[in-house]
C-alpha positions as CSV (number, residue, x, y, z in Angstrom):
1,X,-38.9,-5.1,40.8
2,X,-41.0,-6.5,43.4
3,X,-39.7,-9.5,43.9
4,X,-36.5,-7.7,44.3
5,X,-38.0,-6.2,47.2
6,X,-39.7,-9.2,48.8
7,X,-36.0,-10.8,48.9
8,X,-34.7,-7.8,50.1
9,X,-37.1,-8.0,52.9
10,X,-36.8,-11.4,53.5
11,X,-32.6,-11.0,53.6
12,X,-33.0,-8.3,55.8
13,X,-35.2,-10.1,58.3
14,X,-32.6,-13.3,58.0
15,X,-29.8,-11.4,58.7
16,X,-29.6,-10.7,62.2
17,X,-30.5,-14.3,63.1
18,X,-27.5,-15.4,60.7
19,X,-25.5,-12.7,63.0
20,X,-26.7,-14.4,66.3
21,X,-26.0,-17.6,65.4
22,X,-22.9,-17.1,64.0
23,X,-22.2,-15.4,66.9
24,X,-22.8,-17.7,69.2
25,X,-21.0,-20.5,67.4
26,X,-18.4,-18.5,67.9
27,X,-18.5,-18.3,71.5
28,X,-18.9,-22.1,71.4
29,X,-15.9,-23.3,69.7
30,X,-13.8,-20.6,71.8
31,X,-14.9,-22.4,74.6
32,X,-13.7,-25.8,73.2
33,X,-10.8,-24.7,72.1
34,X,-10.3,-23.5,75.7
35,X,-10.6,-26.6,76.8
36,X,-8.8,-28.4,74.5
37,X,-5.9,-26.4,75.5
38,X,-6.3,-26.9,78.9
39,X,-6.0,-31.1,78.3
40,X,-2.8,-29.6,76.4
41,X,-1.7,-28.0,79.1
42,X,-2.1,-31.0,81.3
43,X,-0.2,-33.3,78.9
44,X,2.9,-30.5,78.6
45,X,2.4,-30.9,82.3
46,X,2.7,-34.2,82.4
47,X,5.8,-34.4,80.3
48,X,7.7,-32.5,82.1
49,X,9.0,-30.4,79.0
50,X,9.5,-26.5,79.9
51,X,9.4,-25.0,76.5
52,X,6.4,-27.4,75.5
53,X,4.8,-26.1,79.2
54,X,5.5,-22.6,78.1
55,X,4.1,-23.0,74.8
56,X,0.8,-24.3,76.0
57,X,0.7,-21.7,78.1
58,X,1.1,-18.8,75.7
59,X,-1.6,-20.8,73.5
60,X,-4.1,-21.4,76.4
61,X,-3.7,-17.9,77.3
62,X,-4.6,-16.5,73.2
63,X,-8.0,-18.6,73.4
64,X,-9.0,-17.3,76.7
65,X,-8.2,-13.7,75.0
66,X,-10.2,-14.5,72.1
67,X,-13.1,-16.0,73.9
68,X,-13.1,-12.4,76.1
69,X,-13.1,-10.6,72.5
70,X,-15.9,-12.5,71.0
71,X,-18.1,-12.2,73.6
72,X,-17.5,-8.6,73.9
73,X,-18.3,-8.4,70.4
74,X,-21.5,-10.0,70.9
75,X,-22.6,-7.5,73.7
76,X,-22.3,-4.9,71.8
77,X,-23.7,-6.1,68.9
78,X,-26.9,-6.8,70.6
79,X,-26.9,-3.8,72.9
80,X,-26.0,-5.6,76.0
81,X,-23.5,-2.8,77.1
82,X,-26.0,0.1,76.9
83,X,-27.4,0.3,79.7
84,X,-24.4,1.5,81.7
85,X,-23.4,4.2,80.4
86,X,-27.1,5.3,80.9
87,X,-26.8,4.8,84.4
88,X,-23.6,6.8,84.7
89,X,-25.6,10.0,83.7
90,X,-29.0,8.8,85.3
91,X,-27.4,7.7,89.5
92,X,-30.7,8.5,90.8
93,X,-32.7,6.0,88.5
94,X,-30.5,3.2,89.8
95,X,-30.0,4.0,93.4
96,X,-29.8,1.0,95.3
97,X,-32.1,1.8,98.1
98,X,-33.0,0.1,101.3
99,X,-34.2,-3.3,99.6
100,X,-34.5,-6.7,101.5
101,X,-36.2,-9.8,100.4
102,X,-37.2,-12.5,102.8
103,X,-34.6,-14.7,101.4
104,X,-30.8,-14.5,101.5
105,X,-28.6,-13.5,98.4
106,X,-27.6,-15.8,96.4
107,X,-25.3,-15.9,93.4
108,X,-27.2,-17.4,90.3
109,X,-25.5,-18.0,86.6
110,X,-26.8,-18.6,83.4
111,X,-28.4,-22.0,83.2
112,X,-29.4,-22.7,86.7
113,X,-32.8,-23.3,87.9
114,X,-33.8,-21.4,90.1
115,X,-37.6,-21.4,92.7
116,X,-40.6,-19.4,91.7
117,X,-40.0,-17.1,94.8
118,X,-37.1,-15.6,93.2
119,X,-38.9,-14.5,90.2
120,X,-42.3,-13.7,91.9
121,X,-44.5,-10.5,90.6
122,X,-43.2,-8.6,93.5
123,X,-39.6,-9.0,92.2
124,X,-40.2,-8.4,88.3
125,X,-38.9,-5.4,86.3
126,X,-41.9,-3.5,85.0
127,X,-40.4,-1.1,82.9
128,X,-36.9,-2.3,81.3
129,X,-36.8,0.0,78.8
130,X,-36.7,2.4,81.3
131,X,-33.2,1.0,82.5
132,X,-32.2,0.5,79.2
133,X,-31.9,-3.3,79.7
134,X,-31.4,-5.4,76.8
135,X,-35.1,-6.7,75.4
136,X,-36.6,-10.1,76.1
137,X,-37.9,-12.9,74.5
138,X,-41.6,-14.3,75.1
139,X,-41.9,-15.7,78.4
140,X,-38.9,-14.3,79.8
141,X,-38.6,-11.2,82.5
142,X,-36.1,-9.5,84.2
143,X,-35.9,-10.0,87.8
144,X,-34.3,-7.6,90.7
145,X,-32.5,-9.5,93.3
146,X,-30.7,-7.7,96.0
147,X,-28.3,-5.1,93.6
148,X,-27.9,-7.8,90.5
149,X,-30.4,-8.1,87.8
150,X,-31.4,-11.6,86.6
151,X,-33.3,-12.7,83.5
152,X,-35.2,-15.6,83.5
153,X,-37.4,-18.2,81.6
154,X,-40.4,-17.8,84.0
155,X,-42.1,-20.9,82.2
156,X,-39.4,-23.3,83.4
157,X,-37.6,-21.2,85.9
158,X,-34.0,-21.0,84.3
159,X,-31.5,-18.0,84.4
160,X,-30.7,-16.7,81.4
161,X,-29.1,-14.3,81.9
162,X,-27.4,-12.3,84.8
163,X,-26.1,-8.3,85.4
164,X,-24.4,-8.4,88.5
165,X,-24.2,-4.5,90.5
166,X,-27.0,-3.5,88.4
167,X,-28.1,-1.6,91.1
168,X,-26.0,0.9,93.0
């Protein structure tokens, strides 16, 4: 009987890291599929053949759709959506306010380095959980810039994340 347990617990702290990966493999061979219907396209192109054009295109089209659906999926699998329906009922909490930084706006994504100024003490997100923002990992904080919200890997200074109009 105990060892029954002990594997229960041990499958039960397994699983969701099974989930994320999966997940995220997911997401990955959408996106090469994506592209390997893209150099489809271009060869239908190429050819000159309407109904192989057409074709392509209906195909191209499916693994865009499927790529949207997974990564929905994933958001709300991992909680990713809550916070706005949060900050429909709470307007106040996310009121945009009279904020300026003393550098322009710029628009980051996922995977780009970005200066320590950006992601400075005076910039993080002290309380997430008060936003209902999606938890982070060690060495990762979220960052308000301008109306977006940006996480980022503060020990190497990469975007990992980013909730554009966070901020109303």
């Amino acid at each position: 009987m105990r060892s029954f347990i002990i594997t229960a617990l041990m499958a039960a702290t397994v699983l969701p890291v099974a989930a994320q990966a999966q997940s995220a493999g997911e997401i990955r061979h959408d996106r090469r599929e994506i592209r390997e219907q893209r150099r489809d396209l271009d060869r239908a192109y190429r050819s000159g053949d309407p109904n192989r054009i057409r074709a392509e295109h209906r195909d191209l089209r499916e693994a865009r759709q499927e790529y949207r659906e997974d990564v929905a999926d994933r958001n709300r699998r991992f909680g990713r959506d809550d916070w706005r329906g949060w900050r429909d009922r709470n307007a106040r909490l996310y009121a945009a306010g009279d904020w300026r930084a003393p550098f322009r706006y710029n628009v980051f994504r996922p995977g780009v380095r970005i200066a320590p100024s950006y992601y400075g003490t005076r910039y993080v997100v002290v309380d997430p959980w008060r936003y209902h923002l999606p938890p982070v990992r060690f060495g990762q904080s979220w960052v308000r810039h301008y109306n977006d919200v940006v996480l980022v890997d503060t020990r190497r200074g990469y975007v990992v994340d980013v909730i554009r109009g966070f901020y109303r």
